[in-house]
N, C-alpha and C positions, 0 to 999 in steps of 0.2 A: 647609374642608379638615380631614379627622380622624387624630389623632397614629398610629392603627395602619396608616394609608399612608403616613407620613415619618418615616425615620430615616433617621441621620448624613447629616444635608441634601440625600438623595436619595430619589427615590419605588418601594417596594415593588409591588413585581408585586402588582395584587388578588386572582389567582390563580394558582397553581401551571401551568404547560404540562402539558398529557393526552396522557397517553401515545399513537400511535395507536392506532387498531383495524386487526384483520387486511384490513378489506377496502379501509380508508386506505393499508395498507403496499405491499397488493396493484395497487393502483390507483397508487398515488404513484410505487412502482419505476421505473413504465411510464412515465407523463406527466410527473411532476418527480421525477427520484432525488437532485438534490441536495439538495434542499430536505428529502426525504423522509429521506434516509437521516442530514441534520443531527440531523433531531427523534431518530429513533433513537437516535442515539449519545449524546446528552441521559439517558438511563435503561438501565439494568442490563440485561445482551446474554441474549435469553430462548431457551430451547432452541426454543420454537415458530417461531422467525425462521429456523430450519434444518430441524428437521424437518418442519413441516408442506408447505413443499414439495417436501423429497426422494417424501414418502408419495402428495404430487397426482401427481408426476412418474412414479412408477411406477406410480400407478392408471391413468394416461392410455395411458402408456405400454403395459402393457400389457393394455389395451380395445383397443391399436390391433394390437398383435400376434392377439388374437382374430379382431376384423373383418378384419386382412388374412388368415389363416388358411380364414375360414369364405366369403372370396372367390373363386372359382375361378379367375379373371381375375388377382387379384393372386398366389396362392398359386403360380401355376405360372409366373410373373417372377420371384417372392422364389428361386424353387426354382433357374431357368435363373440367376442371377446367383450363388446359390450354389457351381453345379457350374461357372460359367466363372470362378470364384475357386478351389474344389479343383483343377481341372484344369493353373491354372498354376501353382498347387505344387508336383502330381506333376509337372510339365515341368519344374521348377526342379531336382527332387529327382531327376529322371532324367540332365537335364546335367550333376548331380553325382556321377553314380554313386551316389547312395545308395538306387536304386531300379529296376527293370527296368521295359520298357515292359508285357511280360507281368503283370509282380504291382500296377500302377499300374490296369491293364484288371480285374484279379478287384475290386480294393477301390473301385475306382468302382462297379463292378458292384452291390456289397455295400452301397454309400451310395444307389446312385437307387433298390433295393429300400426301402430304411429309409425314403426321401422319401415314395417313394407309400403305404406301411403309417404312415405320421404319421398319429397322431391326437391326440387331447386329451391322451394323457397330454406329446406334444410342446410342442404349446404351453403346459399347465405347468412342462415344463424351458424353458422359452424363457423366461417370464416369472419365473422362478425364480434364473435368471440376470441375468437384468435387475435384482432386487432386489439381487442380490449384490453384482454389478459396479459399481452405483447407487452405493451407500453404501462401496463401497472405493477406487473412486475421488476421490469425493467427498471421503475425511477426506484421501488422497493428497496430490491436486491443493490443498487447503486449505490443508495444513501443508508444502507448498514455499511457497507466497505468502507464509504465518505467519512463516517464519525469513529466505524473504530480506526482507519490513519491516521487520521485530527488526534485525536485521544490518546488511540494506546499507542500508535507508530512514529506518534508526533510529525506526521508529512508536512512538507513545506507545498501544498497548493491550492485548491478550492475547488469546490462541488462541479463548475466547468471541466477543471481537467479530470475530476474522475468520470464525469459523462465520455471525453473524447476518449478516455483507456477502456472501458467498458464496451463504448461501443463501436469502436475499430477491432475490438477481440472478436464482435459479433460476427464476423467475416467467416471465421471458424464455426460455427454453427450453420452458418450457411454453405456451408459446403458440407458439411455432413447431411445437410436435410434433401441436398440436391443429388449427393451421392445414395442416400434411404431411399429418395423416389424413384431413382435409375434400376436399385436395385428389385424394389416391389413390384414396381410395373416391369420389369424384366423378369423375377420369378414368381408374379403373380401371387404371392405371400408379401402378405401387413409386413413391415421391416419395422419396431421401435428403436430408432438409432442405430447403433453399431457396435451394440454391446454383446455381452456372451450370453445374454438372454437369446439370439438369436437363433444360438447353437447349440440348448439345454434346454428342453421340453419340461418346463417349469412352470408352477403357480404365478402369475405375476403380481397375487396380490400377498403372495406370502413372506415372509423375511427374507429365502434366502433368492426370490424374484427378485424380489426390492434391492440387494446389492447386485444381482447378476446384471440387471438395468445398468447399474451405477459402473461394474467394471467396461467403459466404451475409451478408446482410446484418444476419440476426438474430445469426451469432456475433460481427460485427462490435461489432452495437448492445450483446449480452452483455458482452462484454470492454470495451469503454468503459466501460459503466456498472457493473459488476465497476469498475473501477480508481476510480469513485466512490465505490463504497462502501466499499471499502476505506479511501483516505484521509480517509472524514468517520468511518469507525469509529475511524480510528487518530489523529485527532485535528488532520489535518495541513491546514496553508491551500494547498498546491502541490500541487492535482489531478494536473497535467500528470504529473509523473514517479510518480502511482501507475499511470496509465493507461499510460503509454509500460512499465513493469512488465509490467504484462497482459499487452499485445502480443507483447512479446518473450518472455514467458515461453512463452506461446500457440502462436508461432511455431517459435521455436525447440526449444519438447520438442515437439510434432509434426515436424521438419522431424529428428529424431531416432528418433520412431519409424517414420517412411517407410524411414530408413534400417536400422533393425534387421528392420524386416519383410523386404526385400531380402535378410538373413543368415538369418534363420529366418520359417517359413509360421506360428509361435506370437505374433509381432505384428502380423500381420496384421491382425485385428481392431482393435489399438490403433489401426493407423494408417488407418483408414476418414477 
C-alpha cells in the first residue's frame, strides 16, 4: 500500500472524476438523468450545456419548417389551420365590436393572397422567428425557475447552473421535434408534438385542444427530468419538490396564457 493513496487514515481517489463528454451528456439526459446530471453538477456550469442545444434546437427546427414548406401536402394543412386560427380572431374581434364583418372579408382576403405568394423569403421569416422566440423564451422561462429556487426552494447554486439543467433537458425536445418531423413528412399530416390532440379531431383553440396539446408524453418526460436537473444542479437530496416545481410552474403559466389568449388574438401563439 503506497503513502500517496492514504492520508488522514482514509483512501484518496487514484483519480480525479472526467468530466463528461457531450455525447455522455447527450445520451445520459435521456437514459439516466440522475446519475448524469449528479456528475454535472460535480464541475463548473459550461455555457456549452445551454447553448449547444438551444443551436441543435433551432437547426432542427427549422429543417423542419423548410421540408414542411417544400411539401405540398403539408404546406396547404399548415396554411388551412392557420386561416381556422385568424378567422376565430376576426369572429372574436367582430363580437367585440372592434371589427366589421365587411373589413374582417378585405383582410382575410389580403392574408390568403400573402399564403399563396409565400416563398423563401417566408420561410426565412419563419425560421428567423423561431431563433428569436428560442432564445427569449428560454432565458424567460429559466429565470422564473432561477428565483422561485433562490426564494422559495432555498437552492444552493446560481443562474449558471440553472442555464446547464435547462438546457441539457433541451435534448428532450429535440427529439421529440425530430420524431414530429419523421412522422409528418412520413404521414403527410401537420404532427403538433405528440400529444392526444393528434388522435381527437378537436378545436385547437378551444379549452379542451388546449389540454389535449398539453397531454404529450415527451413534455411530461421534459418537465420531470427538468425538475432533476434542477435539484442535482442546485445541490438538493429532495427531487420530489423540485419536480412537483415544474409541474405546477408548467401548468399553471400555461393555464394563464390559455386564459390571456381568450382577451387578446397577441397570445394566442403562447398558448398553443
Amino acid at each position: 500500500m503506497s503513502e500517496e493513496n492514504f492520508k488522514d487514515g482514509s483512501f484518496e481517489e487514484s483519480e480525479a472524476e472526467e468530466e463528461l463528454s457531450f455525447t455522455d451528456k447527450v445520451t445520459g439526459i435521456i437514459t439516466s438523468p440522475v446519475k448524469t446530471m449528479e456528475s454535472v453538477s460535480k464541475f463548473t456550469p459550461k455555457a456549452s450545456d445551454w447553448l449547444l442545444p438551444i443551436m441543435i434546437f433551432i437547426i432542427i427546427s427549422g429543417l423542419a419548417i423548410y421540408l414542411y414548406q417544400s411539401n405540398p401536402a403539408l404546406k396547404a394543412e399548415m396554411d388551412r389551420k392557420s386561416m381556422e386560427a385568424i378567422d376565430k380572431s376576426f369572429s372574436d374581434k367582430i363580437e367585440k365590436g372592434d371589427l366589421t364583418q365587411q373589413e374582417a372579408d378585405k383582410q382575410k382576403e389580403k392574408i390568403t393572397e400573402q399564403m399563396e405568394k409565400a416563398g423563401s423569403s417566408t420561410v426565412f421569416l419563419q425560421i428567423f422567428g423561431i431563433i428569436i422566440f428560442v432564445f427569449i423564451t428560454f432565458f424567460i422561462i429559466n429565470a422564473i425557475f432561477f428565483l422561485l429556487i433562490k426564494f422559495v426552494l432555498k437552492g444552493e447554486g446560481n443562474y449558471s447552473s440553472a442555464l446547464s439543467a435547462y438546457g441539457l433537458t433541451y435534448y428532450i425536445l429535440i427529439l421529440q421535434t425530430i420524431i414530429t418531423m419523421i412522422l409528418s413528412l412520413a404521414f403527410n399530416k401537420f404532427i403538433v408534438g405528440l400529444s392526444l390532440m393528434n388522435l381527437i379531431n378537436a378545436d385547437m383553440m378551444s379549452f379542451s385542444g388546449f389540454l389535449l396539446r398539453k397531454a404529450d408524453p415527451f413534455l411530461i418526460w421534459f418537465y420531470a427530468v427538468l425538475g432533476i436537473a434542477y435539484a442535482k444542479m442546485f445541490h438538493s437530496v429532495d427531487i420530489k419538490k423540485y419536480i412537483i416545481l415544474t409541474f405546477a410552474v408548467w401548468i399553471l403559466g400555461n393555464l394563464l396564457l390559455y386564459y390571456l389568449s381568450t382577451l387578446s388574438s397577441f397570445f394566442s401563439g403562447f398558448a398553443m
